[in-house]
C-alpha positions, -999 to +999 in steps of 0.1 A: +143-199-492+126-164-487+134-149-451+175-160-459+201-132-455+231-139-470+262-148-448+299-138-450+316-170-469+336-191-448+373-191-460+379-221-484+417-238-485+418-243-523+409-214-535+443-193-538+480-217-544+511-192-546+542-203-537+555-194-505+590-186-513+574-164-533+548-148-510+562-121-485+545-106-453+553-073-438+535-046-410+525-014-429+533+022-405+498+020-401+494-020-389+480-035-421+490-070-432+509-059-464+510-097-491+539-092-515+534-115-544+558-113-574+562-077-568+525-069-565+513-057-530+484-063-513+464-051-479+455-080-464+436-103-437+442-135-420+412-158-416+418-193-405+405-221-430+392-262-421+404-279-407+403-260-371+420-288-351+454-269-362+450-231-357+485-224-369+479-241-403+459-233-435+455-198-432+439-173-457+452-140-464+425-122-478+416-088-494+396-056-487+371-071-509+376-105-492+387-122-517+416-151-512+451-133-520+466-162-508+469-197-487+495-199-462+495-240-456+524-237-434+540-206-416+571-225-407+575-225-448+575-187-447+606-169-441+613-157-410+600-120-412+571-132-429+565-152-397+566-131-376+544-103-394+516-130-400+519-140-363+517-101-352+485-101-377+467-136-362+472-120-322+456-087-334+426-110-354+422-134-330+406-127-298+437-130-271+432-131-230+456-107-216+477-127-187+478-105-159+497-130-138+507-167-142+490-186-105+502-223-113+521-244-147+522-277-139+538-307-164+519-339-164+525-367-193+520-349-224+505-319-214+513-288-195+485-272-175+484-233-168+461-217-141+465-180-147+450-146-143+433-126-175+415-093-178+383-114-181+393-138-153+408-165-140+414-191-167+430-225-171+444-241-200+468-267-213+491-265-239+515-293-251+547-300-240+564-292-270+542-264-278+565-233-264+554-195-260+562-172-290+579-140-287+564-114-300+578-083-319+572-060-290+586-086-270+553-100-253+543-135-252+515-155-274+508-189-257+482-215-277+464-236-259+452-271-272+418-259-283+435-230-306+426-203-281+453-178-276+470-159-243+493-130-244+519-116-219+525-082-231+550-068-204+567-104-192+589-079-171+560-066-152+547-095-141+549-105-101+586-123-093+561-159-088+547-155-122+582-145-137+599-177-122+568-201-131+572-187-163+608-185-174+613-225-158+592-231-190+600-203-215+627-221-244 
């Protein structure tokens, strides 16, 4: 095995079970992931685990010294701040296309199918039907697509009046 460097461990899904009523998540002032666990704090990261096929799911909150704080199987089992700090975190870990401008959504049997404009380009994507854009704390957007990849609409205001009304018919 000579010539091997050692790689960064993949996050594992059984390492870490803490209840998540008792798990809370919160922004630091400074933008860290702050873990609250029976009264013990921890700065944290999110790393999604296996299985890939649901982004949203099985995600790892781990430590400065990457070690597994805790497994969030669920967010929907969080509480709702906790939510939405862990979602904040995942949009600022993930790598996110910024929409510059919504060309075409289009609803077909199961799917809906979005042609839009990024800072890296012209992209389309499809996301379920009953997969809905998140707001975000600043008020953005964070749209998933079916392969887990992620779109945000920071300033929905500032968007052209086309891309405002092709959006808002499907914004719940």
């Amino acid at each position: 095995m000579r010539g091997l460097t050692s790689r960064r461990r993949e996050p594992s899904c059984a390492e870490s079970q803490v209840k998540t009523e008792t798990l809370r998540l919160e922004r630091s002032r400074d933008g860290r992931l702050i873990a609250s666990i029976d009264g013990t704090e921890h700065a944290v990261t999110v790393s999604r685990c296996f299985p890939w096929s649901d982004p949203m799911a099985f995600l790892s909150l781990r430590d400065t010294e990457d070690a597994e704080v805790a497994l969030v199987a669920d967010p929907l089992s969080l509480d709702a701040a906790s939510r939405v700090a862990l979602e904040s975190a995942l949009a600022d870990a993930s790598f996110v296309f910024g929409v510059r401008a919504v060309i075409d959504l289009d609803e077909e049997v199961e799917l809906r199918t979005w042609h839009v404009s990024t800072e890296q380009g012209e992209r389309r994507f499809q996301t379920r039907l009953d997969d809905w854009p998140r707001k975000l704390p600043d008020g953005g957007l964070l749209v998933r697509d079916v392969t887990g990849d992620l779109y945000r609409i920071g300033d929905v205001g500032g968007l052209d009046r086309q891309s405002r009304e092709r959006l808002w018919a499907f914004v719940d």
